[in-house]
Every structure is written in structure tokens, then in C-alpha cells.
C-alpha positions as CSV (number, residue, x, y, z in Angstrom):
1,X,0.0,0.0,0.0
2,X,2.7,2.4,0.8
3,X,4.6,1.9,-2.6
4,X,1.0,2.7,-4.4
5,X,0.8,6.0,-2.4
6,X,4.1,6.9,-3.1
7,X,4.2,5.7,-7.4
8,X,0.2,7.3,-7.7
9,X,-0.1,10.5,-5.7
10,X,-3.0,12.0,-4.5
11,X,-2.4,15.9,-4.3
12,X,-4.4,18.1,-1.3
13,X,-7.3,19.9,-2.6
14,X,-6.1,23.6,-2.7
15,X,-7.7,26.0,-1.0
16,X,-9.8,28.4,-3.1
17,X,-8.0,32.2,-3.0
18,X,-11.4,34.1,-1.8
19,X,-12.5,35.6,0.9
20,X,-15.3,33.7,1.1
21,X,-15.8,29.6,2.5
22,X,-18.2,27.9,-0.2
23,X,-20.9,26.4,0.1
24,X,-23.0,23.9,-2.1
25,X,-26.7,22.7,-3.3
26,X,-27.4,19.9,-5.2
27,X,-30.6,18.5,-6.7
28,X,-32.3,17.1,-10.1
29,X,-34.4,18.3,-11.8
30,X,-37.2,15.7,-12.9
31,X,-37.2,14.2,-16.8
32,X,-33.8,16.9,-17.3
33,X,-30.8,17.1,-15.4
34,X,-28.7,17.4,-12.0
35,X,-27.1,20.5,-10.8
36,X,-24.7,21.4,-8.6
37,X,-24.5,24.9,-7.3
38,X,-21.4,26.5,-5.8
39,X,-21.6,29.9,-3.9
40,X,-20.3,31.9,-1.0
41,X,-20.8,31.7,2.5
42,X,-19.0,32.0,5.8
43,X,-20.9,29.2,7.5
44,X,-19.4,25.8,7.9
45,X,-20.9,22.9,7.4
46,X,-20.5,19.1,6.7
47,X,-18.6,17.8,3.5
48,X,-19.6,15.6,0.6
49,X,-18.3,13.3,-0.9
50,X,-17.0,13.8,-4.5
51,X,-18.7,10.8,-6.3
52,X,-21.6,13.3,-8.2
53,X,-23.7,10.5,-9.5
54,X,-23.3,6.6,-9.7
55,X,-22.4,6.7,-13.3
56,X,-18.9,8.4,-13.5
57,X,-17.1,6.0,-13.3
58,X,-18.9,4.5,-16.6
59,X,-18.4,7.5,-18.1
60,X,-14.3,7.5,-18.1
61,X,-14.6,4.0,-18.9
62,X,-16.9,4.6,-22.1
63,X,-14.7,7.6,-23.1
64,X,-11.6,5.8,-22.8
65,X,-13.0,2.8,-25.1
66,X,-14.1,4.9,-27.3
67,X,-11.0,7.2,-28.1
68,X,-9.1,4.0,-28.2
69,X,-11.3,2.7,-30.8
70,X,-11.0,5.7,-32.6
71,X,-6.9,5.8,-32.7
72,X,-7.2,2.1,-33.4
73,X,-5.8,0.9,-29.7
74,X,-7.0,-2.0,-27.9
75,X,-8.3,-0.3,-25.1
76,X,-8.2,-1.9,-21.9
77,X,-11.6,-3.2,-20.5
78,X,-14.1,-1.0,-18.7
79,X,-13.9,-2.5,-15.5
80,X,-10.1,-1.4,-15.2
81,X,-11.4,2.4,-15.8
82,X,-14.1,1.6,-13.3
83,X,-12.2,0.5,-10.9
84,X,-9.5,3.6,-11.1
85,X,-12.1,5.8,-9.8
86,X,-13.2,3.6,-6.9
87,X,-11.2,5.3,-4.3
88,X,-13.3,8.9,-5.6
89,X,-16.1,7.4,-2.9
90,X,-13.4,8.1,0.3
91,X,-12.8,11.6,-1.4
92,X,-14.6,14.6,-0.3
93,X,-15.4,17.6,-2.5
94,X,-14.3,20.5,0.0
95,X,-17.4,22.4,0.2
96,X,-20.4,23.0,3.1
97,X,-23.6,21.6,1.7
98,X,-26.4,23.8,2.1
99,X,-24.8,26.4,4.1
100,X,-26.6,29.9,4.2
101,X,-25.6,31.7,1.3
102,X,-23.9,35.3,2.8
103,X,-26.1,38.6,1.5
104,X,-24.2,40.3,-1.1
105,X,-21.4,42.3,-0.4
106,X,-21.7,44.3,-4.1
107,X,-23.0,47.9,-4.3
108,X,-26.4,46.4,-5.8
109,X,-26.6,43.9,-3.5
110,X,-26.8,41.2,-6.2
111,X,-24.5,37.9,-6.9
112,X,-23.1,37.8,-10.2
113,X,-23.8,34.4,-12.0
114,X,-22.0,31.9,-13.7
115,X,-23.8,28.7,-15.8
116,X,-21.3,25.8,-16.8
117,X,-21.5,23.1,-19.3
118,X,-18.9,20.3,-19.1
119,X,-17.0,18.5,-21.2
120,X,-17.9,14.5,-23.2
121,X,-17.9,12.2,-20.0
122,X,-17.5,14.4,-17.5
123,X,-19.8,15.7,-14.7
124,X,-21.2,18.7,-11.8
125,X,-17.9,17.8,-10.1
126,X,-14.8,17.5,-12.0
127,X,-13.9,20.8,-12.2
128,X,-14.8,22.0,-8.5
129,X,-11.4,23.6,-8.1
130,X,-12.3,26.2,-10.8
131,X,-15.7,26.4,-9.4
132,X,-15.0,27.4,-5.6
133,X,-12.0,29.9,-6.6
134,X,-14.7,31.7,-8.9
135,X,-17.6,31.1,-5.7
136,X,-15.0,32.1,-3.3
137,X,-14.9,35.8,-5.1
138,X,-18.2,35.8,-4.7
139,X,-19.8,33.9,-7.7
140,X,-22.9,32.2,-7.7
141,X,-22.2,29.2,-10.3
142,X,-24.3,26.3,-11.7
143,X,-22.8,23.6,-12.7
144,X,-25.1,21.8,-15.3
145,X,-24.9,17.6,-15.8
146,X,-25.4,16.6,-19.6
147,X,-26.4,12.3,-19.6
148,X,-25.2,11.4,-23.2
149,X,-24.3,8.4,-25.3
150,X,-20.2,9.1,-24.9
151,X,-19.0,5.5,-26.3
152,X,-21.0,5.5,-30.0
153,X,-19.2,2.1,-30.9
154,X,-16.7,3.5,-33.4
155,X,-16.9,0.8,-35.9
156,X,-20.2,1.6,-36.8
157,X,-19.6,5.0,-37.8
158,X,-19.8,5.5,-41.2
159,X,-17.2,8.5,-41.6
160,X,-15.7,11.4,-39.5
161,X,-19.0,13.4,-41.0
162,X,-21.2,10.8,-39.4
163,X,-19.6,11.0,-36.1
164,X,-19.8,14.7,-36.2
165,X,-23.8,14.4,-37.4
166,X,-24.5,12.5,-34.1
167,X,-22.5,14.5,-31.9
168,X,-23.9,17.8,-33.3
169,X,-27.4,16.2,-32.5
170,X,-26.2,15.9,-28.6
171,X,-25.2,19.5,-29.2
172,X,-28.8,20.5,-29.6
173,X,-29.4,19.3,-26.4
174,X,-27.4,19.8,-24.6
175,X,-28.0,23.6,-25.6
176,X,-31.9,23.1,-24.7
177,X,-30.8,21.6,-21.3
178,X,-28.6,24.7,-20.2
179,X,-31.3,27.0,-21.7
180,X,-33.9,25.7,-19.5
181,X,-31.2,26.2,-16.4
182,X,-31.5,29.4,-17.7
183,X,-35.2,29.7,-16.9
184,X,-34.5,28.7,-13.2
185,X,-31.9,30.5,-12.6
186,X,-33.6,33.9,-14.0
187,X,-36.5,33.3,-12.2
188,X,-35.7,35.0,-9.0
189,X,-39.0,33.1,-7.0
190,X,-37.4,29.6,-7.8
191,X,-34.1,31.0,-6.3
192,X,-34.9,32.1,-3.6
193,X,-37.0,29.0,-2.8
194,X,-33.7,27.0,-3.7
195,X,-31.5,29.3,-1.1
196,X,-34.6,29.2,1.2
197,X,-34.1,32.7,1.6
198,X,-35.7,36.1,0.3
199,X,-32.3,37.5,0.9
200,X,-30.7,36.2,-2.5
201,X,-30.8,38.6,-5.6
202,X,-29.0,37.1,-9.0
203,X,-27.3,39.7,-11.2
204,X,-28.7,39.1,-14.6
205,X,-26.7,42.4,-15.7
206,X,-23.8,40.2,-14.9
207,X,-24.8,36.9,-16.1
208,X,-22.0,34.5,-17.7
209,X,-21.6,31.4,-19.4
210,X,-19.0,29.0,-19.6
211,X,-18.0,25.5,-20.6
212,X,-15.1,22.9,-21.3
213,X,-14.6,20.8,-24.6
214,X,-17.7,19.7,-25.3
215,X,-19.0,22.0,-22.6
216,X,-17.3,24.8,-24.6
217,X,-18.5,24.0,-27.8
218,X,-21.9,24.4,-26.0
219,X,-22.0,27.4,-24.5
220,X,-20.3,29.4,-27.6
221,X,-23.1,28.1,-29.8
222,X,-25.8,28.9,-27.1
223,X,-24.2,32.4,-26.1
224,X,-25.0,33.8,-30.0
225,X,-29.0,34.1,-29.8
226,X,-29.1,33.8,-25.9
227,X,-29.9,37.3,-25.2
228,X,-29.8,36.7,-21.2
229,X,-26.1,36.2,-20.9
230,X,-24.7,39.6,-20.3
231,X,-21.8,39.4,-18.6
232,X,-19.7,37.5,-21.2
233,X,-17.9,34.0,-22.2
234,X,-15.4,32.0,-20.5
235,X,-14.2,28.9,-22.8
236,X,-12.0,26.2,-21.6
237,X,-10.3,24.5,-24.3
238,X,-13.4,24.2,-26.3
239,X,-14.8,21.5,-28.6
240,X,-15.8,22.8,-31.8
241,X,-15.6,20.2,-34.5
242,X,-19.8,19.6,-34.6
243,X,-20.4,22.9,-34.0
244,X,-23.0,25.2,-36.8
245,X,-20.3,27.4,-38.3
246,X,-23.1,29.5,-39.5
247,X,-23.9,29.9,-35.9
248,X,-20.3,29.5,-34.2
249,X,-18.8,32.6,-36.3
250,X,-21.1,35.0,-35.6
251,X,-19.9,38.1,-33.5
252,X,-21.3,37.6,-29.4
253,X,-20.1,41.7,-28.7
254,X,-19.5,40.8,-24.9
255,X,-15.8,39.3,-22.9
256,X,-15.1,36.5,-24.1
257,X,-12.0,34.2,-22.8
258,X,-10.9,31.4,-24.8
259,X,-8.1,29.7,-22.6
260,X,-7.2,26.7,-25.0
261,X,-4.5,23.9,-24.5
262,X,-1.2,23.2,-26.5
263,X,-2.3,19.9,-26.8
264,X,-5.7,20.4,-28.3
265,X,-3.2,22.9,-31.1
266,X,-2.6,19.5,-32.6
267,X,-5.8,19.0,-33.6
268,X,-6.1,20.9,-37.5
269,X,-9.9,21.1,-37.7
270,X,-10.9,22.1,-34.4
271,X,-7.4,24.6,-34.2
272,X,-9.5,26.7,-37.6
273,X,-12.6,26.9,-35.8
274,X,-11.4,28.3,-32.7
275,X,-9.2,30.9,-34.4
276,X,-12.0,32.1,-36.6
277,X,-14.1,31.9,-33.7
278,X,-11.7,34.1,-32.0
279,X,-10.5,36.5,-35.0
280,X,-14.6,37.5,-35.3
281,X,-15.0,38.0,-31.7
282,X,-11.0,39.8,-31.1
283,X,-12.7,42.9,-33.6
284,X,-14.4,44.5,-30.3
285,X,-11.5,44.2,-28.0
286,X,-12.8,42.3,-25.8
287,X,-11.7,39.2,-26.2
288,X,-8.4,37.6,-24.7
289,X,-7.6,34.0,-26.2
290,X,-4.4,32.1,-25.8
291,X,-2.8,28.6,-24.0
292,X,-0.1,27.8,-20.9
293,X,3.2,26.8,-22.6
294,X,3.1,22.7,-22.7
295,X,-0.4,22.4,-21.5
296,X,-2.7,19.4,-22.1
297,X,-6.9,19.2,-22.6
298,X,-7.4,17.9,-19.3
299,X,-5.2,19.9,-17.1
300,X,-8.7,22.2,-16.1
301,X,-10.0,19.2,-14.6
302,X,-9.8,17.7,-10.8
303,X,-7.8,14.8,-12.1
304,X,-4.6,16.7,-12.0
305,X,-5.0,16.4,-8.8
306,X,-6.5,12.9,-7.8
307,X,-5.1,11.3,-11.0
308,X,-1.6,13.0,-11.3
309,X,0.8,10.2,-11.9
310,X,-1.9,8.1,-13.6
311,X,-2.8,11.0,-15.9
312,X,1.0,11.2,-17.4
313,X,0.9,7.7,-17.9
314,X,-1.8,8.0,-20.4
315,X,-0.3,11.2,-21.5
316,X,-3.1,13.5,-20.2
317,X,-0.8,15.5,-18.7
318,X,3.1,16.9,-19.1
319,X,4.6,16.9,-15.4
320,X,3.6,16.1,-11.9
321,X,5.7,19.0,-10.5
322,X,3.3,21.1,-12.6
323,X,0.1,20.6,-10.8
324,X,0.2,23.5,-7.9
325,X,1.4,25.5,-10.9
326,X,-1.8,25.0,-13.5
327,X,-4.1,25.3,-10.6
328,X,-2.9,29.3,-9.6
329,X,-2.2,30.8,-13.4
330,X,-5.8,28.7,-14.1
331,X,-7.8,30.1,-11.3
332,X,-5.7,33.5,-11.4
333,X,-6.3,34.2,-15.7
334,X,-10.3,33.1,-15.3
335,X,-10.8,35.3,-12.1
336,X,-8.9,38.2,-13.9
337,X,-11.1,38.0,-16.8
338,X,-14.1,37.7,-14.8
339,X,-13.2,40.7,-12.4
340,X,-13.0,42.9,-15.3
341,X,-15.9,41.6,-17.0
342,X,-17.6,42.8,-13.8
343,X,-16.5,46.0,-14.6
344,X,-16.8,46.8,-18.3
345,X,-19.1,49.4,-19.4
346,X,-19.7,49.5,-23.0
347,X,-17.5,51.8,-24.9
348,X,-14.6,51.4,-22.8
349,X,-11.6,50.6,-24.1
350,X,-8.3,48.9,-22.6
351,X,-10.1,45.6,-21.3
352,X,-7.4,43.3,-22.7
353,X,-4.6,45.0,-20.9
354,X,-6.5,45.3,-17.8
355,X,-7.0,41.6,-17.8
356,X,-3.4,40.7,-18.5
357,X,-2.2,43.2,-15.7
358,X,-4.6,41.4,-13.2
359,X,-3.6,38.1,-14.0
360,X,0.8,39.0,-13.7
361,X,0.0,40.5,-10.7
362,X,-2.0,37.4,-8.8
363,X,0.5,35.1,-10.5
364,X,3.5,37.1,-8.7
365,X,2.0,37.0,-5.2
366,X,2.1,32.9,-5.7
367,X,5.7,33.4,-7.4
368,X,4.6,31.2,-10.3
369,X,6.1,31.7,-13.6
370,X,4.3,33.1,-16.3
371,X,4.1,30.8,-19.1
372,X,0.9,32.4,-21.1
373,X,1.0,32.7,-24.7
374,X,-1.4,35.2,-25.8
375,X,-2.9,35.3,-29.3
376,X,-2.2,38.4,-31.1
């Protein structure tokens, strides 16, 4: 057992950098989804554990079959991915569940908002360390489950176009899905009911979305005719290969962030979308796009810290060394953007810079390198 613990690491959850503790909600919705909601509070509370739903384990299993299928690998059996993610049910997600959410310490007395959308296989939890820093700044976020088919047998696909026909069809609903969290979380009656408390107010001047992968692929299409999404954009490494490009090129005029992954570079097809996504949003100033030198697709995910030594293994990520690293210039480049976001009036100029500034600065006070590579 010792010589396990010592060749597969299991890293300490960091602490969020906020001022706030944060606390969490979760519940389904009948006939639609599960959602996890993060927010502030100073109350503490009892844990949970970090296993969001009984299939998540079958989920890394199916992806892992399925990508192997694709690169034409013998991928190992399910039960071995399965069983790698057992010890997840002795983990604990680092949150107070159902804590009393604090009143809102902004000058309207309102909670900005934040709706995520993750990525093919994942789930409400995997990317909780993202999700506290931004709740511990004082961010209400939801954190929206998609069940899809994620293993579609890959010898019975037809061509790439076929596989791309079928995912883009989960893209459609997936979109519905986050547009109908939407509903709930801009109807302030259902929130407050949620919160139990007639002290909550949502910001829907400040309302943002954001996704990963597949997630991101979402949330980009969604954010072009969802007129409720004011604040802006926050894409992680997005997905865009079955995305509309009639819809996916069109102008959003808000923040947008497109942190992307050296890794996912590699990848020709999806590489064009995202710059041309990016060139016809960079026009307004207002968006910042660009990667972490040596960065991989799954780096903005909890496993860097659970799955270290396992995830280089399978080439999912570059160094163990690197994992405090990722986790500060990741939470300090998203909380820069979205502190500025919070700010922007329309008309100003110099939102780019200010972001940048931000970010150097939080990353010096943690006297981490700076290995951003901006997109001109």
C-alpha cells in the first residue's frame, strides 16, 4: 500500500483564493438534469463526498474505449477504468452543503452568476477547483450535468462526418438543457425558494456562461441568440468540430475568454474553428484567447489532482511537478477576466490589458512563472 501511495499520488485539494468559505446545493431536476450549485458563504458545514452520480465511473470507462477505438488501440476493458475511480467514494469535494448563502457584499446587492457546461464524459464535479475559486470571489455558479451516449461504438460510424452528425445532435441538447437552467436561474421566486431565503438577488446584468470541450462547444453556440447572458464567455479548451459554423462565427459583442491547451493545437480542424471563432470576436476588444506553454486538454480538470501520476501515464498531462502551478495561473487568468468583465461598461476601451495586468499580478503574489502565450 505504501509503494501505491508513493508511485500514484494523491495531491491536497487547494484552497480556493477568496474571501469567502463555499458552500454547495445539489438536486435534479425531474425528466432533465442534475445541478450542482457553488456559492459563497461563511458558515461551515459538513462535507460531501465527490462521487456526483453513480455513473462516473462508466463514463471514463466509455470515453476511454471509445477514443481508443478511434486511434485504433486496444483499449483496456471498462472495468479497469471503473475501478480507477473507486477510491473517488473516500474523497470529499471540499465544500459545506447547504450552508446559508452570505447577503451580497456588491454595491447592488446582487451575486453575479455563472452557468457551466462540461466536457464528453464528465460531470457537476470534475472541475470544482475552478468552481469554488470563482464562488469564493463571490460567484454564484451552476454547474449543469449533460447524460449522453459518450461511447458510440466506433466501428459503426460511417465516416468522420457521421460521427460529427451525431455529436452535433447531442449539441442541440445539450444547448436546450442549459437553456432551460436558464429559466431557473432567471426566475428569482425559484431561487430564492432554492437558497430558502428572500435575501438572495442574482445579477442578470452580470450573467456569464461557460463550458469545457464539449461543454465549450456548448456554451459558444448557445451564447449567439441567448440574449440573457450579459456578462460575457469563459471557454475552456473548447470543442468545436460539430459545431454550426453559421452559428459559431457570428460576432457575441460581450468578454469572451478562450483559454485553449497546446495539446488540443494538434488537432487541424478544431485549431481553424477556434481561431475564426476568435479572429470574429477579437474585432471589439474584448476578447483575450491564448494557451499555458506545454499544457494538455485535461489539465482544467480535478484529475490533475486525484489522477496525477496516472494521468502522465496516459499522456493526459506533461509533469507532476506542474500541478500546484496549472491550478494558480488557471484560477488566477479566469478570475482576472471575470473581475474585469464585472467592470466593463460599453465603450470602454483597454479591457485586454487590464486583464493581463490582473492576471501577472495574482501570479507574482504565488511566485509562479508566467508561461501564457497570448494570441495576437
Amino acid at each position: 500500500m505504501v509503494v501505491l501511495i508513493r508511485l500514484f499520488p494523491i495531491y491536497r485539494y487547494p484552497n480556493p483564493s477568496g474571501k469567502y468559505r463555499v458552500g454547495y446545493k445539489g438536486f435534479t431536476i425531474p425528466e432533465l438534469t442534475s445541478i450542482g450549485i457553488y456559492y459563497p458563504t461563511t458558515e461551515r458545514t459538513t462535507d460531501i463526498q465527490y462521487s456526483p452520480c453513480p455513473n462516473s465511473n462508466q463514463r471514463l470507462a466509455d470515453v476511454m474505449k471509445f477514443f481508443s477505438d478511434m486511434d485504433g488501440q486496444k483499449a483496456l476493458p471498462k472495468s479497469i477504468y471503473k475501478l480507477s475511480l473507486d477510491f473517488l467514494r473516500h474523497q470529499y469535494l471540499g465544500v459545506n452543503k447547504d450552508a446559508q448563502i452570505i447577503k451580497a457584499e456588491t454595491a447592488d446587492g446582487k451575486f453575479p452568476v455563472i452557468v457551466f457546461s462540461h466536457g464528453l464524459s464528465a460531470n457537476i464535479h470534475i472541475y470544482s477547483i475552478l468552481l469554488k475559486e470563482w464562488a469564493s470571489h463571490g460567484f454564484v455558479v451552476f454547474s449543469v450535468d449533460h447524460e449522453e451516449e459518450i461511447d458510440l461504438e466506433f466501428s459503426k460510424l460511417k465516416s468522420h462526418e457521421h460521427h460529427m452528425k451525431l455529436r452535433n445532435a447531442q449539441l442541440e441538447v445539450r444547448k436546450k438543457t442549459v437553456a432551460k437552467i436558464l429559466d431557473i436561474v432567471c426566475d428569482q421566486a425559484y431561487v430564492q425558494e432554492i437558497f430558502k431565503t428572500q435575501d438572495v438577488s442574482l445579477n442578470y446584468e452580470k450573467l456569464f456562461l461557460s463550458g469545457h470541450s464539449f461543454g465549450g462547444g456548448t456554451t459558444a453556440e448557445l451564447m449567439v441568440n441567448e440574449k440573457r447572458i450579459t456578462g460575457g464567455l469563459v471557454l475552456l479548451d473548447p470543442w468545436f468540430e460539430c459545431n454550426d459554423e453559421n452559428v459559431l462565427y457570428q460576432p457575441i459583442n460581450k468578454p469572451l475568454l478562450v483559454l485553449k491547451s497546446e495539446e488540443f493545437e494538434t488537432n487541424t480542424n478544431n485549431r481553424r474553428r477556434v481561431k475564426m471563432h476568435t479572429e470574429m470576436n477579437s474585432k471589439t476588444g474584448l476578447c483575450l484567447a491564448g494557451h499555458f506553454k506545454n499544457s494538455m486538454h485535461n489539465d482544467m480538470t480535478d484529475t490533475i489532482v486525484f489522477m496525477p501520476r496516472e494521468m502522465v501515464i496516459f499522456g493526459m498531462l506533461g509533469s507532476v511537478q506542474e500541478v500546484e502551478s496549472l491550478i494558480i495561473r488557471q484560477a488566477a487568468i479566469t478570475y482576472s477576466f471575470l473581475s474585469a468583465a464585472l467592470k466593463y461598461k460599453e465603450g470602454e476601451t483597454g479591457f485586454k490589458a487590464e486583464v493581463l495586468d490582473k492576471y501577472r499580478e495574482r501570479i507574482s503574489e504565488f511566485n509562479v512563472k508566467d508561461t501564457l502565450l497570448v494570441a495576437e
